[in-house]
C-alpha positions in Angstrom: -9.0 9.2 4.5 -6.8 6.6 3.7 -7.8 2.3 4.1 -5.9 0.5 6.6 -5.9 -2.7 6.6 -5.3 -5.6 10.1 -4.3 -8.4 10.0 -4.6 -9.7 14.0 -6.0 -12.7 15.6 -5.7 -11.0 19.2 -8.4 -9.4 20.0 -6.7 -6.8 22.1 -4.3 -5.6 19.8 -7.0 -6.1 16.9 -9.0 -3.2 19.1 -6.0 -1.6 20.1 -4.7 -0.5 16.2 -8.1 -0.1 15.3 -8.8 2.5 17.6 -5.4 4.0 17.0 -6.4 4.7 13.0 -9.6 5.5 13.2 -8.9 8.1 15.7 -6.0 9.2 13.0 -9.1 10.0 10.7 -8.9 6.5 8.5 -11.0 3.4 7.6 -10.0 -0.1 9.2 -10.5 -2.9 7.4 -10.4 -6.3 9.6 -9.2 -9.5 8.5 -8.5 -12.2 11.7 -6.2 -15.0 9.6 -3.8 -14.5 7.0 -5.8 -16.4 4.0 -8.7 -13.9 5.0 -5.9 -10.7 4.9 -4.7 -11.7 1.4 -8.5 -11.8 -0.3 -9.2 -8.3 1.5 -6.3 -6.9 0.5 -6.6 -8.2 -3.1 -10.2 -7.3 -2.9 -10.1 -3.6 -1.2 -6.6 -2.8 -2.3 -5.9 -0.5 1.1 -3.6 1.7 1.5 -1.1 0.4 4.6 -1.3 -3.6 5.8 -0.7 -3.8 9.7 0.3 -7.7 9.6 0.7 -9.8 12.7 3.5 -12.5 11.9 1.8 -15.5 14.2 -1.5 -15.9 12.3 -3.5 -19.6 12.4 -3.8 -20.9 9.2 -1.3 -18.8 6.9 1.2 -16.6 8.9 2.1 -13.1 8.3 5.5 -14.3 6.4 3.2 -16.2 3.9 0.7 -13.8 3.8 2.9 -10.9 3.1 4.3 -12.9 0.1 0.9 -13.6 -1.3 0.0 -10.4 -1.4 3.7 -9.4 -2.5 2.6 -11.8 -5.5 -0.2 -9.7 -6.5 0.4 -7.3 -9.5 -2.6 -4.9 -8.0 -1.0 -5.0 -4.6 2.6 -5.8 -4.6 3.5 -1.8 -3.7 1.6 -1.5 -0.4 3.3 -0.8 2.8 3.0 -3.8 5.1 4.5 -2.8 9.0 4.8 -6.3 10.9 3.0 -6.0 13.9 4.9 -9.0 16.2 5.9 -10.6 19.4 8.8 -12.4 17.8 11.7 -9.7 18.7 15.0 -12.2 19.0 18.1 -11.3 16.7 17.3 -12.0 13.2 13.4 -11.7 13.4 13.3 -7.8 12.1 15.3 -9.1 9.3 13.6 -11.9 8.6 9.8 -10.2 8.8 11.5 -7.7 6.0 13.2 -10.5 4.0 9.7 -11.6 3.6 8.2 -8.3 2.2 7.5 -6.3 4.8 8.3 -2.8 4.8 9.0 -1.8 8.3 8.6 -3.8 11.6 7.2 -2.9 15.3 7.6 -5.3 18.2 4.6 -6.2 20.3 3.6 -4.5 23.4 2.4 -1.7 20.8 3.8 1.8 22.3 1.2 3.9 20.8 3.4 6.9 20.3 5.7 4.9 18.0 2.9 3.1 16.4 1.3 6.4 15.5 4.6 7.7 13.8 5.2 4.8 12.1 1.5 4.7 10.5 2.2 8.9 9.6 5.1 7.6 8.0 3.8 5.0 5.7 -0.1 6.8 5.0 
């Protein structure tokens, strides 16, 4: 069993990928801002980061480079979980840190082999 960690203010999507990994057999953390993702991911060290990229407070771009920052957690996978799908955002969400990128609606079937890919 493998930690995941979410970082989603919508509560929708928040229950969508949380069902989606439990039901793949692994432990969700929850974190609903990005200053709340960064402590639980310095503080759990998971094994995957599903980040949303419009957070309130600190979004996913800062976030991700927090925890980039991080000696303990500057390897984890981080997918960008967002909305923001105009030319130059996939670039600029992996610029940032992230490791791979899915666009918001989530189509589960993708979701779920980009998740096997990263656990």
């Amino acid at each position: 069993m493998k930690k995941v960690l979410v970082i989603e203010d919508n509560e929708t999507n928040l229950y969508l990928m949380h069902t989606i990994v439990e039901k793949l057999g692994h432990q969700v953390i929850e974190a609903r801002d990005g200053f709340e993702g960064v402590k639980l991911a310095i503080s759990k060290i998971p094994d995957l980061i599903l980040m949303d990229i419009q957070l309130p407070g600190m979004d996913g771009y800062m976030a991700t480079q927090k925890i980039r920052e991080n000696e303990a957690t500057k390897e984890i996978p981080i997918i960008a979980i967002t909305s923001y799908a105009m030319v130059g955002d996939k670039e600029k969400t992996l610029a940032a840190g992230c490791t791979a990128y899915i666009e918001k609606p989530i189509e589960p079937e993708s979701f779920i082999e980009t998740l096997n890919k990263y656990l």
